[in-house]
GUTORVEX-627946 format. One record per residue (C-alpha): x, y, z. Coordinates in steps of 0.05 Angstrom, whole numbers, plus 5000, padded with zeros to 4 digits. Layout:
<atoms>
XYZ;...
</atoms>
This chain:
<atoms>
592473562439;591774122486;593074822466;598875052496;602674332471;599174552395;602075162402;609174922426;608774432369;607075052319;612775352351;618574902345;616674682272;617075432246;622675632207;625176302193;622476262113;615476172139;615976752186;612577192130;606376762151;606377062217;607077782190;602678322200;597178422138;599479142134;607179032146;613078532124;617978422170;624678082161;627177432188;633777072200;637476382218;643676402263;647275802262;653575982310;659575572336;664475922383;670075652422;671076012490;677976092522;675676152600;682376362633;683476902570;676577182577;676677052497;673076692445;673076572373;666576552329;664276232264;657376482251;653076282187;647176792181;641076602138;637377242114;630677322095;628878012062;621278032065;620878682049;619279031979;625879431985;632179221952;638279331998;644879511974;648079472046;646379032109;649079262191;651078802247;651679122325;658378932341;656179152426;661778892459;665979462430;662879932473;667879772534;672880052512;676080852538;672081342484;667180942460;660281312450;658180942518;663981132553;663281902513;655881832531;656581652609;662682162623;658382712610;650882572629;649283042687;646282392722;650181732696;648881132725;653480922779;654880262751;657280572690;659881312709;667281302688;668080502696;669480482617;674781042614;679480662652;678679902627;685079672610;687979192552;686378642587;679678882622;675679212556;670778882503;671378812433;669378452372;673178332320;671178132247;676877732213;672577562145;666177562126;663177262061;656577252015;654576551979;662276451987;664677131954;668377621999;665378232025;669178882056;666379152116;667879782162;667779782227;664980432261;664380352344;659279802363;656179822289;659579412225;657779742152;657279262108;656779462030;654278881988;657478551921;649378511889;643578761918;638378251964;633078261924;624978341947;622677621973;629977321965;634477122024;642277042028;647076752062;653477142104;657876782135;662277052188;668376932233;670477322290;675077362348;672077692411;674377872487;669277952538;669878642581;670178532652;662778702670;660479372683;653579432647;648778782630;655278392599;661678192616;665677662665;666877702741;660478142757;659278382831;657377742861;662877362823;659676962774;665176852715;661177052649;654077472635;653777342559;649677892533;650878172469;656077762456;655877542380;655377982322;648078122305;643978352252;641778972257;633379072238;630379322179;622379532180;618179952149;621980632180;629180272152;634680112180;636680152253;643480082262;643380532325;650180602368;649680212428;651280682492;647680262540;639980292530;635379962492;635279402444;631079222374;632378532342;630278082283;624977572295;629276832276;631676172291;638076072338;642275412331;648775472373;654975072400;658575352465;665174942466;667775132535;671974852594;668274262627;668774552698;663875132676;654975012679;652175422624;645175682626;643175972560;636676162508;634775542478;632774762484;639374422507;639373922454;644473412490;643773452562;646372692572;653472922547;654473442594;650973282659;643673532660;638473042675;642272502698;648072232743;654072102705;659271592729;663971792781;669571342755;669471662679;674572102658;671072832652;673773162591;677273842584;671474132537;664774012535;660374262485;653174512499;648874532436;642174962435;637375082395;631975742393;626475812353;622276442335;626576862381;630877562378;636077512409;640276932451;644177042521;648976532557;652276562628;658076062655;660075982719;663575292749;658975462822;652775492793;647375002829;642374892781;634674772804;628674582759;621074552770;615774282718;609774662713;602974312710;602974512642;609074122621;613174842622;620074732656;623875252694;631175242702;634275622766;642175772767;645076152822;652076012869;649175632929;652176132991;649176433061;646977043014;643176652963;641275922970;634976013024;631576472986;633676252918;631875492942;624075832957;623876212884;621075702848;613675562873;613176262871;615076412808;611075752784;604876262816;606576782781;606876432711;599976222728;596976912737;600977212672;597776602637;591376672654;591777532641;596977682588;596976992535;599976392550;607476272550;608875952488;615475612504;616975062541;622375262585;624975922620;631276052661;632776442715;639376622716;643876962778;648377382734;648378152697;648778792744;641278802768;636278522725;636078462646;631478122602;632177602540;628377002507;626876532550;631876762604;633277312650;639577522684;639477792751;643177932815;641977442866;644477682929;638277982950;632177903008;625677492986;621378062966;627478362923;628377692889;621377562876;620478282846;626378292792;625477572776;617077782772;619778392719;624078112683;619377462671;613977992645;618878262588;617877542564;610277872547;612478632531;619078522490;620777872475;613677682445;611678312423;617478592403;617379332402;622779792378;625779912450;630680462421;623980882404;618280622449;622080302511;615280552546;611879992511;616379552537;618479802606;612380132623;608479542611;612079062638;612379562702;604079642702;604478912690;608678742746;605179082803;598878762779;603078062790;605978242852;599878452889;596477742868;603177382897;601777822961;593977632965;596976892957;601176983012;607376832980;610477482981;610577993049;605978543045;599378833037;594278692987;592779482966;586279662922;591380012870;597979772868;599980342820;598880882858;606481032872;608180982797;603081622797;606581992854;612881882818;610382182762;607382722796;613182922833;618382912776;613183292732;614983842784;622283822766;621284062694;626483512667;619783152632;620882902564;615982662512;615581932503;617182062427;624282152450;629681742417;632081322477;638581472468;636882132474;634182322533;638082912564;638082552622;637981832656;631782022699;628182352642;629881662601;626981272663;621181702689;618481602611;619980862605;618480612662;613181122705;610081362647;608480722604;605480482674;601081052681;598381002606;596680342620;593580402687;589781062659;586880702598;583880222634;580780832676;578581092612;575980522575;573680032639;575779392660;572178882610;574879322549;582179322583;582078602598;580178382527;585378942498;591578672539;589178002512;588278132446;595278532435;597877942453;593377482401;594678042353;602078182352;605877612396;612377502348;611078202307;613878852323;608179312340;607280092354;603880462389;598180682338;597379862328;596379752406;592080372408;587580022345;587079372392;583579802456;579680292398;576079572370;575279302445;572979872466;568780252409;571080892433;576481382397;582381342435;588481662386;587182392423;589381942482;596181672451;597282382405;596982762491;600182202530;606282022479;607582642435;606983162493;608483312555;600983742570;597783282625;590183312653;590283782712;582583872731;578884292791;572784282827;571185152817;565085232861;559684892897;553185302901;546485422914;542385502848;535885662892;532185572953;528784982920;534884542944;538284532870;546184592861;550684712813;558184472812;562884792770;568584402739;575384762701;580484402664;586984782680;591884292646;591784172575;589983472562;582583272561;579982652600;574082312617;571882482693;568382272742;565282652797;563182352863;559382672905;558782362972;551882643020;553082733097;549482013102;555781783065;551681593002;555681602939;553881892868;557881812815;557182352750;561582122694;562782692637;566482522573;569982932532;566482942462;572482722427;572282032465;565381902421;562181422473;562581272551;565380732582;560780252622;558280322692;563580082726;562779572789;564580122845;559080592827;553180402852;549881102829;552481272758;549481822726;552081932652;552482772635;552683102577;560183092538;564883642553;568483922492;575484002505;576784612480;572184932539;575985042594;568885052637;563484562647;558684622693;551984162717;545784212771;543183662817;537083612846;540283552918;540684082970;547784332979;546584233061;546883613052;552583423015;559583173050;564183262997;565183332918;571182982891;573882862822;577982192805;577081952880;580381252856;585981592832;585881222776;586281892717;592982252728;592082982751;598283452756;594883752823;591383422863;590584002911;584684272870;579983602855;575483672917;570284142956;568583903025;
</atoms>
């Protein structure tokens, strides 16, 4: 059997009470089983929900009290999202005030009518977008329960990720849509107000009925587990009576979460992969969609391909790409994005939000305090894609040596603002939206892009590959991805994370002087480190018969070097700069007449707040 059908198979047979197999030796972490039946009311924009939730406390903690997000309730006038958007100095303009003036008919909510343990009655409060549940006995260490749950719910017309009649009128985004668990891990709970950021979820299987008006195509999470009854796969007769409901049953294993979207215009596409993987496609045929939409999926067939062969296989057998949302949003095995857009546009969100399937929805990182693990990587990961789909030809524009070199400028420039914030930074609590995005997105790409710089590319390659071998279905941190590039590597790396995540003191290093030691052609080069933040450097020094030499100093804490890397044909190795000297100076045999320039980081590949001061010519 090959691997990737093994691993399907491994897949699809786990269940949530084995998911303590798949835990982390040093770490628990809890599991659940959703089995969900809702009946949606189309023309009302309203459903009702029954929801039986199996729980699995894996932990050695006894809990007294369990949390579900209830996000829909955050469109409504003075919710914390609203509260939240109203007075950020820079809210985002497809939020702003949109909340504060939803009507009765136009806001979200979900509504808990009862909810029961092993078939006793529980009370519950209901505080904004979170439900506080106090429980009859405790869960017990190793045990599992479970709640069962109904709910009535009315989908807010859509102004951020969920909601019905979005921009390009498709009728329903389903994000966030049922009441869900809230996580429990080593640092507790995290039953976090949603206002429109980041998510966290428990790892679990997802078995659920959408009973909804047979005019409407759903695209959803999941295996579609009878396709014949409603359409898919085959032609039904013309002459048979259509009925008024149809019901579309999926099933989701060893996910996080589960999205849906409904629309009665959606043309639905499908390619199968050489590797038996399917891909769905769902957009509104139209002048503004169906050329480019009708050419998305070789590419993105290309792009699986590469992310394959880099980041771990795709362990799933299906993914869906689905025109919906307010830009582009990620979730297990589906995306939803806007589709009114040019090729390159397309290919780009459907390329980012494809790579969240690696950096979120396999290894599922707390978003809420490290959505630079998740956006940032996925960014970093994303320009590495899209430049391979440009060398391929199947995207415009040109193949560049570093496709991250804007995400540095970015950084760079808004450094210069003073509006930085650490990535330890709760991300609801960014005092700003750029601050928020600038560290999630920017900077995550630049610590990625920068370790590689520091480590070298064998060492890189076999740490992206072994996070995901390591902690695919686990919820990692940073100190455990730091761990995977310290053993690929062999070098100390935590200064690295303690600078880059905990602080906002960047490298800024200078080129002092360039001078004559003697008459016997010897000169020295004197180096400075201005910023605070030690790095590794190199120092090229180019002669006037363009040869390159390339001096590479480490900073003593790094104990080690990284290999000579491919580029450097001359690689000299110096002696290790301790950080807390702000000087380091060395001599070369080679007479100062004769050299060109003297540049530090000339790849660009180490971040330096000023690049003004890293040459001598």
């Amino acid at each position: 059997m090959p691997f990737t059908a093994f691993f399907r198979l491994l897949l699809l047979l786990c269940t949530c009470g084995p998911a303590l197999l798949f835990a982390q030796s040093d770490r628990w972490q809890q599991a659940v089983k959703y089995e969900m039946d809702i009946d949606f009311d189309a023309a009302a924009h309203q459903y009702a929900g029954v929801q039986r939730l199996t729980y699995f406390n894996n932990s050695p903690d006894t809990l007294d009290r369990v949390f579900y997000h209830l996000y829909f309730n955050a469109f409504q006038p003075g919710s914390q999202m609203d509260l939240r958007n109203l007075n950020l100095p820079d809210a985002d303009e497809r939020v702003s005030d949109r909340i504060s003036k939803l009507t009765e008919e136009e806001i979200g909510y979900l509504r808990v009518n009862s909810l029961e343990r092993e078939g006793g009655t529980l009370g519950f409060e209901e505080v904004g977008t979170v439900l506080e549940v106090r429980l009859d006995q405790p869960i017990l260490p190793g045990d599992s329960t479970v709640f069962t749950m109904n709910w009535v719910a009315q989908v807010p017309l859509q102004v951020r990720r969920s909601g019905r009649d979005n921009a390009e009128g498709i009728d329903f985004s389903m994000a966030q849509w049922y009441p869900k668990m809230a996580e429990y891990d080593y640092q507790g709970w995290h039953a976090n107000p949603y206002i429109g950021r980041e998510f966290y979820g428990v790892w679990g299987d997802y078995d659920v009925t959408i009973n909804i008006d047979s005019k409407y195509v759903v695209a959803a999470t999941g295996y579609l587990q009878n396709p014949e009854q409603i359409g898919y796969g085959y032609a039904p007769d013309p002459a048979a009576a259509r009925p008024a409901t149809l019901s579309y049953h999926y099933l989701a294993p060893n996910v996080h979460d589960f999205v849906w979207a409904a629309d009665p215009d959606y043309t639905h596409d499908t390619l199968r992969r050489a590797d038996g993987t399917t891909l769905h496609f769902f957009y509104q045929a139209g002048e503004a969609t169906s050329e480019n939409w009708q050419a998305l999926p070789p590419i993105m067939d290309a792009a699986f391909a590469y992310i394959n062969a880099h980041f771990g296989p795709y362990p799933y057998a299906q993914y869906s790409f689905i025109q919906g949302g307010d830009g582009g949003m990620e979730y297990p095995m589906a995306t939803l994005i806007t589709g009114e857009r040019n090729m390159n546009s397309l290919v780009g969100v459907s390329v980012h939000e494809l790579m969240h399937t690696w950096y979120q929805m396999l290894m599922g990182t707390n978003e809420s305090l490290y959505a630079w693990m998740d956006e940032g990587f996925t960014s970093w990961a994303s320009n590495e894609v899209m430049n391979h789909l440009r060398a391929e030809g199947l995207v415009a524009g040109e193949v560049v040596d570093n496709p991250h070199r804007r995400t540095y400028e970015s950084l760079r420039g808004f450094r210069g603002t003073g509006m930085q914030e650490a990535l330890t930074t709760h991300s609801d609590h960014f005092a700003t939206n750029s601050a928020y995005s600038v560290a999630s997105y920017v900077n995550g790409a630049v610590f990625l892009e920068q370790l590689r710089y520091i480590i070298g590319e064998e060492a890189f390659a076999q740490t992206m590959k072994r996070y995901y071998t390591d902690w695919r279905f686990k919820h990692p941190n940073p100190n455990d991805f730091i761990r995977i590039a310290e053993k690929s590597s062999g070098l100390e790396l935590d200064w690295y994370r303690e600078y880059w995540v905990h602080t906002v003191h960047y490298p800024d290093y200078a080129v002092a002087d360039v001078e004559d030691v003697d008459s016997s052609g010897t000169t020295r080069i004197d180096l400075q480190r201005v910023g605070r933040m030690p790095m590794p450097l190199e120092v090229t020094v180019t002669l006037k018969d363009s040869t390159e030499h390339y001096y590479y100093i480490a900073p003593e804490i790094l104990r080690g070097e990284k290999p000579q890397p491919a580029y450097a044909e001359q690689w000299t190795v110096l002696p290790d700069w301790g950080w807390t000297n702000p000087n380091y100076s060395f001599t070369l045999e080679i007479d100062k007449q004769t050299i060109e320039s003297v540049r530090l980081n000339a790849r660009g590949r180490m971040y330096d707040d000023n690049v003004d001061n890293d040459s001598w010519d």
